[in-house]
N, C-alpha and C positions, 0 to 999 in steps of 0.2 A: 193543402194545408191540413185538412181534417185528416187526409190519412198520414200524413208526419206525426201529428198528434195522437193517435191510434197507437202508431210505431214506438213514442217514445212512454205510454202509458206502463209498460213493466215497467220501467227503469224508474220514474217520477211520477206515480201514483201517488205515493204518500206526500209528494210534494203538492199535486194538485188537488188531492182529497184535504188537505189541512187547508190549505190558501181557499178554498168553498167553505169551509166548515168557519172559519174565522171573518169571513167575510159575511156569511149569515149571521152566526151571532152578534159580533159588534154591531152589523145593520142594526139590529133590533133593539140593541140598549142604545145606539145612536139616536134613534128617532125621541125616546124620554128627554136625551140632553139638546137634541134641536128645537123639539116643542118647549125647550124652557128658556132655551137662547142661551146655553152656555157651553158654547163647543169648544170655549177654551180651554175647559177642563180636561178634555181630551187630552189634550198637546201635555197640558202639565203633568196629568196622571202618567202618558208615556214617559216623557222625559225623568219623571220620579219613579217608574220601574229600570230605565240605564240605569240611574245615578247606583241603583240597589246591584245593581248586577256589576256595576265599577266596582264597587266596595267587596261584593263575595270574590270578584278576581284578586285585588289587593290583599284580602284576605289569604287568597290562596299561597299568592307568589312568600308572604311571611310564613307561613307553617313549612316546614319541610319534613318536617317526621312523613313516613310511610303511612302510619296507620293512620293518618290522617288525609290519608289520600283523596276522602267523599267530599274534600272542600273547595278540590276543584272541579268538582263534576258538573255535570251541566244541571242535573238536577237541581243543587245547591244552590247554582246561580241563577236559573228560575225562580226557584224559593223568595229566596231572597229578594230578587227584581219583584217579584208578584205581593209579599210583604209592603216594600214601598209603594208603590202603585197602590194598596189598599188605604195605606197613610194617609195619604195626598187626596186621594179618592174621600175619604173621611174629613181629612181638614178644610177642602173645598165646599164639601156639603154639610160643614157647619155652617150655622147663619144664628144669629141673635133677631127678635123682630125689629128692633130699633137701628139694625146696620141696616146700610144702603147698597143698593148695585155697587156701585163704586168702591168700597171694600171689600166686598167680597171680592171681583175682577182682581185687585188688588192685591189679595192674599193668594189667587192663583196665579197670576202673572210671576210673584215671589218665586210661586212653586215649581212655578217653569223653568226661570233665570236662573236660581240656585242649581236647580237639576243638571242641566245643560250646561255649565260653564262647571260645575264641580265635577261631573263624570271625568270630564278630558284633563283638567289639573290632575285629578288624582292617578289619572292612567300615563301623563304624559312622560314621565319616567319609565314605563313600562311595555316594552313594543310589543307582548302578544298582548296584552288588555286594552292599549290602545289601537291595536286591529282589530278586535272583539271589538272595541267601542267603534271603529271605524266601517264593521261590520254591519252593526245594528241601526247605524246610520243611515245606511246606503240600502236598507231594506234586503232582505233574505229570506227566499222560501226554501234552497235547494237545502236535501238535509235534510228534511222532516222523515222522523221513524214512524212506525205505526201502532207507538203508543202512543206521541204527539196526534194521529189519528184519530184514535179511541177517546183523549182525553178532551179534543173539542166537541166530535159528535155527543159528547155527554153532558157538556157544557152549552151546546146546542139545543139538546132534548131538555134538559134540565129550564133555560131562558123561556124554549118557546110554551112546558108547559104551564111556567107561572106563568106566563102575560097571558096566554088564555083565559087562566083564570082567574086572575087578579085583575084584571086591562081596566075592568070599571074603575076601582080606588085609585089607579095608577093615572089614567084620564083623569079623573076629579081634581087629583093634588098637583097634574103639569097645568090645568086649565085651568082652576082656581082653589088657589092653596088656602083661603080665608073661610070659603065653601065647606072645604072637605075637613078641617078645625072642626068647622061650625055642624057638620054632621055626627062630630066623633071619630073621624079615623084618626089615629097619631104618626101625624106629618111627620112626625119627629126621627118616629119608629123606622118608617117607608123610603127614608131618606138615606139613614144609616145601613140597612140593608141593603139599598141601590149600590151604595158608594163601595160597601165590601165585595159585590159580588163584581161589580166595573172592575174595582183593582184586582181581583184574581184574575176575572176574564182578561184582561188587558196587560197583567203581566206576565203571563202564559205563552199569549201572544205577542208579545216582541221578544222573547227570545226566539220565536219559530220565525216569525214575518219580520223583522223590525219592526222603527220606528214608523217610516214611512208607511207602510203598506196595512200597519195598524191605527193609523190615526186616518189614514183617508177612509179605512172599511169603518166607521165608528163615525164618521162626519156626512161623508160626500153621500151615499146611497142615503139618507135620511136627508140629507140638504136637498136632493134628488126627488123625492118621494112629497116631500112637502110642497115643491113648486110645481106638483104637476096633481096634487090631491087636492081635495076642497076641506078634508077633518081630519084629524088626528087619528082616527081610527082605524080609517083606511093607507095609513103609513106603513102603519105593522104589517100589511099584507104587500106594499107593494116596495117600502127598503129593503127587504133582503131578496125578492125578486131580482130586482136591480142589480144587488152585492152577485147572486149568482147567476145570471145572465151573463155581466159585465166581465165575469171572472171566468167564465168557460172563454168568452170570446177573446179576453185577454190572453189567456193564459197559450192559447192555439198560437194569437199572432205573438207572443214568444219564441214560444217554440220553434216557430215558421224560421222566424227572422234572427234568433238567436239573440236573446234581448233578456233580461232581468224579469221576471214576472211579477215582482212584486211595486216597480217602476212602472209598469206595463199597463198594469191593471189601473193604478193609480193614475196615470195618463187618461186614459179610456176613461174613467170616474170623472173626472176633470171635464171633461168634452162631453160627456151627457150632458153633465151642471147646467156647461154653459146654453146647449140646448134647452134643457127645462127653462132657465133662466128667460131665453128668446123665447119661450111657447108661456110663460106666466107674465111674461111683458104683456105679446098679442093679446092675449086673453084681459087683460085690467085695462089695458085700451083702446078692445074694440068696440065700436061704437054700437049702440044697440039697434038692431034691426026696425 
C-alpha cells in the first residue's frame, strides 16, 4: 500500500498536498465552532458557498460573448462560492443579546435549506452545472493545481499564526463571552472576523474538496479532539493532528483500493469519532479507584 502510494505521488501530489492542507486548516477553525456548539454553521456556510457557485455557473451559461469568457472560469466560480460562504458565515454570527439559541439555529437551518434546495432548482435545467453541482456533492479532491496548493498552505500559515497569537482572546470569548465583554475585548469585532475568514476558507474549499470532505475536515477532527482532550487549548494542537494523520492514512487506503479520497477520508473521520466517543464514555464512567 505505501509503496502504490509512493508510485502514484507524481501524478496526485497536488491532489494529496491540498486534501492535508484543507484538512489542517478547517481542523483548526473547527475546534472555535465545536467549543461553541454550533457545527451547524458549517453545513450552512458550505451549502451557501454551492448555492454561490450554482449562480457563477448560471451566470456563465447566460453570457455568450467571447470576451467574457472569465465568467466561466473556475476562478470566478470560486469567487463567487467563497463570497457566499462569507455571507452566510456573517449572518450566522450575528446575534442581538436578547435573541436565544433557538433563533439563531433557526436563521442557520434557513441558510442551509435555502442553499441546498436552490443550487439544484437553479442548475436543474442545466446538465453541465448540475454535474458541477452533482460534483461538489459527492466530494472531489482529484484536480487540485498547484496553485490550489500554494493558496491553502497560505491559508494555513496565515490561521495557525493568528491562533498562536490570539488563542487567549479567542479562548476567553468561545468560554465566556460575558467575561471577555466585561474585560474589553469587542466580541463583536472577533466574531465578524471569524466569520469572514471561515467563509473564504470554506469557500475555497469546496470548490477543491466538496462538500463532503469540507464539512467533515471542519467538524469531525475537533469533535475528535474534544472527546479525547480535558481544555480547549489542547484541541488546537491535537484537531489538526488528527485531520493530518487521518488524511495520510486515508488517502493511501484510496489509492490502494481505488476509492474517492475525499469519501475516504470522511469515512475514516467518522470511525475515530466513534472511538473517541467509546474512550469518553469509559472515561465519565469509570468508577474511581
Amino acid at each position: 500500500m505505501i509503496d502504490a502510494f509512493f508510485a502514484s505521488w507524481p501524478l496526485f501530489h497536488n491532489t494529496y498536498l491540498s486534501g492535508w492542507l484543507i484538512g489542517i486548516v478547517l481542523s483548526l477553525l473547527g475546534v472555535l465552532i465545536v467549543a461553541r456548539d454550533q457545527i451547524f454553521i458549517g453545513a450552512a456556510v458550505s451549502q451557501a458557498s454551492l448555492l454561490g457557485i450554482a449562480i457563477a455557473i448560471l451566470l456563465g451559461s447566460w453570457i455568450t460573448l467571447d470576451e467574457q469568457h472569465w465568467v466561466r472560469s473556475d476562478v470566478f466560480h470560486a469567487t463567487v462560492g467563497g463570497a457566499f460562504s462569507v455571507v452566510a458565515a456573517l449572518v450566522t454570527a450575528r446575534g442581538s443579546p436578547t435573541a436565544g439559541r433557538e433563533s439563531h439555529e433557526a436563521v442557520t437551518g434557513w441558510i442551509f435549506l435555502l442553499s441546498v434546495s436552490s443550487s439544484i432548482l437553479l442548475m436543474s435545467h442545466s446538465p453541465h452545472g448540475l454535474e458541477e453541482v452533482h460534483r461538489l456533492l459527492s466530494s472531489t479532491l482529484i484536480g487540485a493545481t498547484q496553485a490550489e496548493v500554494w493558496i491553502f498552505a497560505c491559508m494555513t500559515a496565515v490561521t495557525t499564526v493568528a491562533l498562536w497569537y490570539y488563542h487567549r482572546p479567542a479562548l476567553l470569548i468561545v468560554m465566556d463571552r460575558e467575561m471577555a465583554q466585561a474585560v474589553g475585548l469587542r466580541v463583536g469585532w472577533w466574531d465578524t472576523l471569524f466569520a469572514l475568514w471561515l467563509g473564504t476558507v470554506v469557500g475555497f474549499s469546496i470548490h477543491v474538496a466538496g462538500v463532503i470532505y469540507t464539512f467533515a475536515s471542519l467538524v469531525l477532527p475537533a469533535l475528535i479532539a474534544k472527546n479525547l482532550s480535558r481544555e480547549v487549548r489542547s484541541m488546537f494542537f491535537l484537531s489538526p493532528l488528527v485531520a493530518l494523520i487521518s488524511g495520510i492514512f486515508s488517502f493511501m487506503l484510496a489509492n490502494y483500493y481505488d476509492y474517492p479520497p475525499g469519501q475516504m477520508a470522511t469515512a475514516v473521520l467518522c470511525f475515530v469519532l466513534a472511538v473517541a466517543w467509546f474512550v469518553h464514555f469509559l472515561r465519565a464512567t469509570r468508577l474511581p479507584s
